[in-house]
C-alpha positions, 0 to 999 in steps of 0.5 A, a space after each residue: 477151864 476158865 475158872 481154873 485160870 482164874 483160881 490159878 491167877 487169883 492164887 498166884 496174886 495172892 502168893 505175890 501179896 503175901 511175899 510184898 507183906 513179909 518183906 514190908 516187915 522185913 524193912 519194919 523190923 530191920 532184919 537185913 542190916 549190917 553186923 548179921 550174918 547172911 544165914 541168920 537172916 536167911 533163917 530170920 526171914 523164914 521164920 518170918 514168913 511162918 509166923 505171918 503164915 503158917 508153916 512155909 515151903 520154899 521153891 527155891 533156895 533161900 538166898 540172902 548175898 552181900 557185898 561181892 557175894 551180890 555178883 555171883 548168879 543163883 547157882 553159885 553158894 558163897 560162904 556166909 558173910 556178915 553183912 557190912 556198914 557199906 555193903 549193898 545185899 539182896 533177898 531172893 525167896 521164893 515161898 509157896 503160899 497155899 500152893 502157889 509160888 512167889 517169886 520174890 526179890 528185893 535189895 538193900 543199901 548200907 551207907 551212903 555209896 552214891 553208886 550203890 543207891 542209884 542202883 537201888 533206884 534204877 533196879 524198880 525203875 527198869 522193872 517198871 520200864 520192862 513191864 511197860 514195855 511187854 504191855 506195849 506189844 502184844 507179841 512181844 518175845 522173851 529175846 526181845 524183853 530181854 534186849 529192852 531191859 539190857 539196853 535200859 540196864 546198859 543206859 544206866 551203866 549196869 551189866 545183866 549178872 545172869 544169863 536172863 531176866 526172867 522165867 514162867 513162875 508155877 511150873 518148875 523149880 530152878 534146880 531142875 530146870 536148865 538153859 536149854 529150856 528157852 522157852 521157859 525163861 526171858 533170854 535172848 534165844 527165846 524167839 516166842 511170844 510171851 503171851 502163849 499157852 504152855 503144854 497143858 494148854 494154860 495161859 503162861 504167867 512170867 516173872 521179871 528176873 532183874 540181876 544188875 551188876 558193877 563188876 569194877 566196883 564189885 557190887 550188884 543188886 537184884 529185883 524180881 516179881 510178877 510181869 504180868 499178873 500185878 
């Protein structure tokens, strides 16, 4: 069992490094920029992957959303748009690397909105604000993480776009899964600890989910990694 886990952990890390590699080559190559249709560099970003890679299956939606189309959650499927001179986009991916899932997401800015650039700021600021947080209590619940980055979001002037800020990563796709499974996600109904084991007895590993808006302004960012693991 034990050396299960640890498989299980290392190939998780693993998946998560390589998502970090393909987006540092993203920003490299300059595939999200302004003039590109968010499809084309949605397929730009997998081909990507399966030249850095191999063949890539994803888990979930590819999403790429700019300008207004970066307030609407998940679920939602906007027309495609080109990405403007101005606008702030995002990149949610979720590969599947050898078997393991990364769950992945980052946000690029265009011009020089100051509004827009703080929150590319306060987006990995929060994350590291949260995870140390979830490092400081060992019994920490998925309502209580999710009342911290809310408070940490509300302090920046931010809104949470979605209804949490986060899931357990290897065990579900997001299409099949809905919200009356609280426990699976960092929501403010989800009363048990993060530190647990699931159904089959396997320790459970998390994802922080960081969807911040500015519904005024029309614009939101978007930030999303492991918790836990690394």
């Amino acid at each position: 069992m034990a050396d299960a886990e640890a498989k299980r952990v290392a190939g998780l890390v693993a998946a998560q490094e390589k998502a970090i590699a393909l987006f540092a080559e993203v920003e490299a190559r300059g595939i999200v920029a302004p003039g590109r249709g968010e499809r084309e560099v949605s397929d730009h970003i997998r081909d990507l992957a399966n030249e850095m890679f191999g063949t890539t299956k994803h888990w979930h939606k590819r999403i790429i959303r700019s300008g207004p189309n970066t307030l609407l959650p998940y679920r939602d499927n906007p027309p495609d748009r080109i990405i403007g001179e101005d606008d702030v986009a995002f990149a949610d991916f979720g590969p599947i690397f050898e078997e393991y899932e990364a769950d992945f997401g980052r946000t690029y800015v265009f011009g020089q909105d100051p509004g827009k650039h703080r929150l590319l700021a306060d987006l990995p600021r929060i994350f590291d604000a949260g995870r140390a947080a979830f490092r400081a209590d060992e019994a920490i619940t998925g309502a209580g993480l999710h009342g911290t980055v809310e408070k940490l979001a509300a302090e920046a002037g931010w809104e949470i776009g979605i209804w949490h800020t986060g899931h357990l990563v290897g065990e579900f796709p997001h299409e099949t899964n809905d919200g009356a499974k609280t426990e699976s996600y960092i929501t403010p109904d989800n009363h048990n600890p993060l530190r647990r084991v699931d159904r089959s007895g396997r320790p459970c590993h998390w994802i922080l989910e960081l969807h911040f808006v500015d519904r005024e302004k029309g614009f939101g960012g978007f930030h999303e990694q492991l918790l836990d693991l690394a």
